[in-house]
N, C-alpha and C positions, 0 to 999 in steps of 0.2 A: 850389459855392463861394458865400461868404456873404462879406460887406465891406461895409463903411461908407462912404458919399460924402456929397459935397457938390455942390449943384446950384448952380453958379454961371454968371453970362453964358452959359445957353441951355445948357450942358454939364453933364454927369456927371462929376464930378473924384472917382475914387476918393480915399482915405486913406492907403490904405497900397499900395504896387508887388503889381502883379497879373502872373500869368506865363499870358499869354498871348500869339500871338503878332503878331505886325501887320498891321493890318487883318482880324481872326478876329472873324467875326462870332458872337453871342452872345444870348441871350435875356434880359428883362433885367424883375423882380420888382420892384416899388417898395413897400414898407410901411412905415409910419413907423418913427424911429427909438425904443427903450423908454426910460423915466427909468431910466438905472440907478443910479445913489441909490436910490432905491426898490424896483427888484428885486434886490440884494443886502446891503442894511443889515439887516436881519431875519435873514441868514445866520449871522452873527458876534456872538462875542460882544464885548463891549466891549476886555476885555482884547488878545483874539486882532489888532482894529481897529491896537490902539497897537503891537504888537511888531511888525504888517506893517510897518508906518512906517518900521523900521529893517533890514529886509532889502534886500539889495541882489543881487537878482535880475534878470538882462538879459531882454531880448524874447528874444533869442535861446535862455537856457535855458527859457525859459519853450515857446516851440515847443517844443523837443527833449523836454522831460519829457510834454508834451500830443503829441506824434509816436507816444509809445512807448505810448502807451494804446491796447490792443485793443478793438475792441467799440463802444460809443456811450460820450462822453464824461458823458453824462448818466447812464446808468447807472453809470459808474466812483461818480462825484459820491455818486449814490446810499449806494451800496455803502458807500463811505467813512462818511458821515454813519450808516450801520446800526452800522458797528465801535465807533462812541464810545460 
């Protein structure tokens, strides 16, 4: 499991609700967080940038469709980016 937090007053505040379950102790990786501005602007084209702006896409589909992907998410990505 991979998630974003915030280190505030001496604590680890994840970002987003983690299903874990109370008091389950856990092993815990600290790496900084990447600029993402920068690791995905290079992806898109300019065009592609403006129509996202107008999708109205929930978190929620957004799991569901990244659920249904077999395999590594990276290679999907891959894959896709070969077909264009």
């Amino acid at each position: 499991m991979t998630f974003e937090a915030v280190y505030e007053n001496g604590v680890l505040r994840p970002l987003e609700s983690l299903r874990l379950t109370n008091q389950q102790h856990v092993l815990v990786t600290i790496s900084g967080t990447p600029l993402i501005a920068d690791d995905v602007a290079g992806y898109f084209e300019p065009e592609e940038w403006a129509a996202a702006k107008h999708d109205d896409i929930s978190l929620q589909d957004v799991r569901r469709a990244l659920s249904s992907i077999p395999g590594s998410l990276a290679d999907a990505v891959i894959a896709s980016r070969e077909e264009r």
